[in-house]
N, C-alpha and C positions, 0 to 999 in steps of 0.2 A: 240369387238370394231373395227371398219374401220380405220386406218391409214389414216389422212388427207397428200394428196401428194402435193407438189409444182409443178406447170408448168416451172422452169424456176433453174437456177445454183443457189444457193443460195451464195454468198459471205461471207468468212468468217471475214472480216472485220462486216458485219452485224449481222451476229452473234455474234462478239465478241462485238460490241458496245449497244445489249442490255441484259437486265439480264436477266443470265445463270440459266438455271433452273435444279435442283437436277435431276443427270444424272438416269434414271428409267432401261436404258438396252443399254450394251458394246458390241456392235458388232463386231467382226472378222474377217479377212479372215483367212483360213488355209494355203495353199502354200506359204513358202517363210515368213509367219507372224508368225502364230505359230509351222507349221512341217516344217523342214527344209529341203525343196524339193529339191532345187539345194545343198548343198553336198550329198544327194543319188544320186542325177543324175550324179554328180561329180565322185563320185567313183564308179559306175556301170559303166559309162562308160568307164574309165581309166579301167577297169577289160575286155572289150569289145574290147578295144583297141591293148591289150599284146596279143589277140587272135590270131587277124589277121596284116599281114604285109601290105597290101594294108591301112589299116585303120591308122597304125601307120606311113604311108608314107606325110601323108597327117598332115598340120603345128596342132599343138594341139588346137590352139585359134581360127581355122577356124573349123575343126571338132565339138569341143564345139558347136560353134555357129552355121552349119548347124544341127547340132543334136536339137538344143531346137528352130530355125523356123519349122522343117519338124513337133515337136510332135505338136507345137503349130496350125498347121496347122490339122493336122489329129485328136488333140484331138476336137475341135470345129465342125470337119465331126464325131468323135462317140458322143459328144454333143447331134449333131442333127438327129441324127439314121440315118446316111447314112452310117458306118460302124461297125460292133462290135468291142470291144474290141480289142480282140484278135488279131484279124486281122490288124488293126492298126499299133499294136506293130510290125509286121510281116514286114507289107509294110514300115513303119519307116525304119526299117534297111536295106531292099532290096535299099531304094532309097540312104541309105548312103551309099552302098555298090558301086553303081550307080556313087556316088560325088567320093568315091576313084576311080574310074576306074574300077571296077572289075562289071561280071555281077552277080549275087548270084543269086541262085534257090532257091526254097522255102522254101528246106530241111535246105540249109546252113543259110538264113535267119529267120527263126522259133528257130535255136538252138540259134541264136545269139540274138533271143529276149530273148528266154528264159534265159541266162545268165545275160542279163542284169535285167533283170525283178529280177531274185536270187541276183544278187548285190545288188538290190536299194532297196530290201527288208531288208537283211543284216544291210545295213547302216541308217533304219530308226530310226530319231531322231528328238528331241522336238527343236527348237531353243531355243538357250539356255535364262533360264529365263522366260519360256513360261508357267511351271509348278505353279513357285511362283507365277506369274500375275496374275492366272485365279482364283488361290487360294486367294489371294488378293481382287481381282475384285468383287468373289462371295460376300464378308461383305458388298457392297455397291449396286449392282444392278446385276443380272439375266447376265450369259452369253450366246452370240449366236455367233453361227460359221455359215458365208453365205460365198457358197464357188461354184466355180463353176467347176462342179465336179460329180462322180457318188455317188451313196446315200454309197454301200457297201464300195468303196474305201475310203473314207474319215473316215465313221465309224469305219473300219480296222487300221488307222492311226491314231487315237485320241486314241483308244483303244490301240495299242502298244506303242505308245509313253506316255503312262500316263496320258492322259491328260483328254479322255472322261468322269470320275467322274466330273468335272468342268465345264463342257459343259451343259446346260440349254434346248437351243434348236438348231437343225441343221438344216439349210435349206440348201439344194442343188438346183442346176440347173435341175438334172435329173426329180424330182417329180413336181419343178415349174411346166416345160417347158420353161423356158428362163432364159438365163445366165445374171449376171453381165455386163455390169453397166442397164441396163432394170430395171424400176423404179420397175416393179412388183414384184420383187425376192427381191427388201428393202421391199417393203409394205409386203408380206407375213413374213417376218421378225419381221416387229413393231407387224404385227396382233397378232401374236402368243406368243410374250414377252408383248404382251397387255399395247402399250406405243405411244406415238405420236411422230412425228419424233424431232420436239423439244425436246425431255426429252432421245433421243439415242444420240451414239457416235459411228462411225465407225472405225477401226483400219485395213490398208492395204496396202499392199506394191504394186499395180499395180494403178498408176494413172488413166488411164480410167477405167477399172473397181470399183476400190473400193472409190477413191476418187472424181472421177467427178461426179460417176454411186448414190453416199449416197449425192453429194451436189443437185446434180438434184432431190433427194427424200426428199432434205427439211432437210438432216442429217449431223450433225458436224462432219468432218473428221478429222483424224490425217494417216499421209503419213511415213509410216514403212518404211525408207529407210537404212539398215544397210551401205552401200557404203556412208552415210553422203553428197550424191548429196542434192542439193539446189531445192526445190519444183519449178515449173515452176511459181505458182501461188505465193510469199511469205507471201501472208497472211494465210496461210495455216500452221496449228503447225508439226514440224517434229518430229516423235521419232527415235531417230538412234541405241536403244539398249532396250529389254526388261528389263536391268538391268542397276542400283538396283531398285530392285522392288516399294520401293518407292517412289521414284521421277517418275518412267513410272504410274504409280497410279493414283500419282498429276496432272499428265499432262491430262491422259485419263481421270478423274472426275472433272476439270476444277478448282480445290481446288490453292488455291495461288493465283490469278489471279487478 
């Protein structure tokens, strides 16, 4: 079955003012929705931190925050095959190395990936709630995780955190070819839960990717925002917590309404 696509944002005011039809397949993001990427990041790199003195020199709320522009920055260059891996992670820390002051060579920045990289594996976990949901979710329609991400990393993470028995279908960025919000990465999505965007729900916590990226595909969203910020759009449903399971149920299957 082809996924019929919208040209245009869909409004959830218009979705909600016509009849809701029985939800066929729950869509997902992983990062930050259901693996809980920012506390690994959190504490890899507070472990990264006690290493070096340059690095602890520098305020912790600015650190943080050049640390998650530079990946965000370098993961969309190994996205688009203009870096490996690997290498990434390398140049990440060379350039924070760079923001403390210090110059780091490859040796010193290699090891301090690799620490990090050991921490944030350590600290992999399900956000909390994420296990019931998906347990939940399957009684009523087919789950999918669209994630933008590589195929191994993500399947790696579903699988330690518990969670991959629950998981229906995955689509990644990597075997698309194009990330989130790119309407074609929802369309291979519906195609393969074999469902029209009408009859999906997406679930994600990055506004332009998950939520503008599934309104422009024709698809009902709901805005994962644990921090309880206020949707830019308010016609837009918030979930602020996977738990209790269910009332986030009711909300994702349109049930009470």
């Amino acid at each position: 079955m082809t996924p019929r696509q919208s040209t245009r944002t869909v409004s959830q005011d218009e979705v909600a003012g016509a009849p809701r039809k029985p939800v066929r397949a729950v869509l997902f993001d992983l990062d930050d929705t259901l693996f809980d990427h920012s506390h690994c990041a959190g504490a890899a790199l507070a472990g990264v931190r006690r290493m070096h003195p340059s690095f602890i020199a520098v305020d912790e709320t600015e650190f943080e925050r050049r640390h998650a522009e530079i990946l965000e920055v370098l993961h969309l260059d190994v996205l688009a095959g203009k870096i490996d891996l690997d290498a990434a992670r390398v140049e990440r820390f060379r350039r924070l190395f760079r923001i403390a002051g210090h110059d780091a060579d490859r040796e010193l920045a290699s090891r301090t990936a690799r620490a990090y990289r050991d921490g944030y594996i350590a600290a992999r976990r399900a956000v909390a709630g994420a296990e019931a949901l998906l347990r939940g979710i399957r009684a009523y329609a087919p789950v999918v995780v669209v994630s933008n991400n590589l195929l191994f990393e993500q399947q790696q993470k579903l699988r330690e955190c518990g969670l991959e028995r629950y998981v229906d279908v995955l689509v990644v960025s990597e075997e698309v070819g194009v990330s989130k919000p790119h309407p074609r990465i929802f369309a291979v999505a519906l195609e393969r839960a074999g469902c029209r965007p009408d009859e999906a729900v997406m679930v994600g916590d990055s506004w332009v990717n998950d939520i503008e990226g599934a309104r422009r595909a024709g698809i009902r969203a709901i805005w994962f925002s644990r921090a309880g910020t206020a949707p830019i759009d308010p016609s837009v449903e918030v979930l602020t917590s996977l738990e209790p399971t269910a009332r986030a149920i009711a909300l994702i299957l349109g049930q009470g309404q």
